[in-house]
Every structure is written in C-alpha cells, then in structure tokens.
N, C-alpha and C positions, 0 to 999 in steps of 0.2 A: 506413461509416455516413454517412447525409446532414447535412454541415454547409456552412452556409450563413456566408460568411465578410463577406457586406454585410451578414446581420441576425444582430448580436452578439444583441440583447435577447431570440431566442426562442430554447425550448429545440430544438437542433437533430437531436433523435431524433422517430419517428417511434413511437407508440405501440408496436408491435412491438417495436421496435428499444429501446425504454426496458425495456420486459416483459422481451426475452432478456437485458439488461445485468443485467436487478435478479437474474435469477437464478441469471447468473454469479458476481453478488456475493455472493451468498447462499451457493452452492455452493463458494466458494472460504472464506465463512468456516465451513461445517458441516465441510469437510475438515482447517481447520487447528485448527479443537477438537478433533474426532474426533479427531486423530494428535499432537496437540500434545505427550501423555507419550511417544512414541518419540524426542520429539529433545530435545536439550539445553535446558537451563532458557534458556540465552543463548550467544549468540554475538557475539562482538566483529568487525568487519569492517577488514580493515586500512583506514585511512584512506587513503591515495595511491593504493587501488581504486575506494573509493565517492564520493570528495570530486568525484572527474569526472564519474559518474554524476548526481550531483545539483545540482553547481553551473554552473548556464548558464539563462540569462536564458528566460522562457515564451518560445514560440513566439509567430507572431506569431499564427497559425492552430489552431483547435482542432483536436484528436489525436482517433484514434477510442479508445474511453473503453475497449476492450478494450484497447487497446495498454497504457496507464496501468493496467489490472490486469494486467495478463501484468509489466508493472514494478516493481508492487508484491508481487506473488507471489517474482518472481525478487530483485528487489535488498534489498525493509525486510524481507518475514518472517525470512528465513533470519538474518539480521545485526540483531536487537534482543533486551531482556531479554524475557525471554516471561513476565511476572508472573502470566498466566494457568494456566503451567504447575504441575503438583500437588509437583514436588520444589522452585517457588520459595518461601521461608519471607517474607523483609521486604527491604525495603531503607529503608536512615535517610539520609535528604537530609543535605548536609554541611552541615560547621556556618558560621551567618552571624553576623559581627563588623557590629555597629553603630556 
C-alpha cells in the first residue's frame, strides 16, 4: 500500500486502498461476532509469548495497515476476555484503598 514516509501529515492510502482496508475491518469484525459463541469466553496468553510481540518501540516507518490487522486477528483476539461473549456474566474491578 502507498506510504509516503517524507509526508507524515497525509493519509497515505489511496481511496481504494482505504475502501478495501474499511472492509477488511469490517469483515474481520462480522466474523468474530458471528463465531465469537464457539470459542471460549477468554483466554489468557502466556506472558514470555506475547510481552515480545508487543513490546518494541513503533517503527520508524508506517506498516501496511493489513499487516497490523492480520496482527490483531492473530496475537489480541485469540488472547483477551471476550465480554462480548453470550456465556460472559460480570467481571468486578478490584478493590481500591484510598
């Protein structure tokens, strides 16, 4: 996808290319409604797996924004609570000492 890395201030898709993103996104979240009762309410991910995944400084250059959903798909869905899910009931924040 066209990214232009002298001009930070514009967006660097190209109509098209913003249209097929939105739809991916869109597509990626009709599927994980639609299927979201077949998996677990949550899943916990070991930390010494995903702490590498996510900790390291932005690029210096923008990623093509597929890439960043193909990463979101694979590394946060699988590995959060899914409170969206139909068997999640509450969860109670812990308690805070003033």
């Amino acid at each position: 996808m066209g990214h232009s890395p002298t001009n930070r201030s514009r967006i660097a898709l190209s109509e098209e290319e913003m249209r097929k993103f939105g739809y991916a996104v869109v597509d990626l979240l009709v599927e994980h409604f639609a299927n979201v009762q077949d998996g677990p309410v949550g899943a916990k991910g070991d930390p010494a797996n995903l702490i590498p995944l996510f900790d390291v400084d932005p690029p210096e250059e923008g990623r093509d924004p597929n890439e960043l959903l193909a990463q979101l798909k694979r590394d946060v869905f699988p590995n959060n609570l899914h409170v969206d899910h139909p068997r999640f009931s509450r969860s109670f924040p812990g308690r805070t000492i003033l």
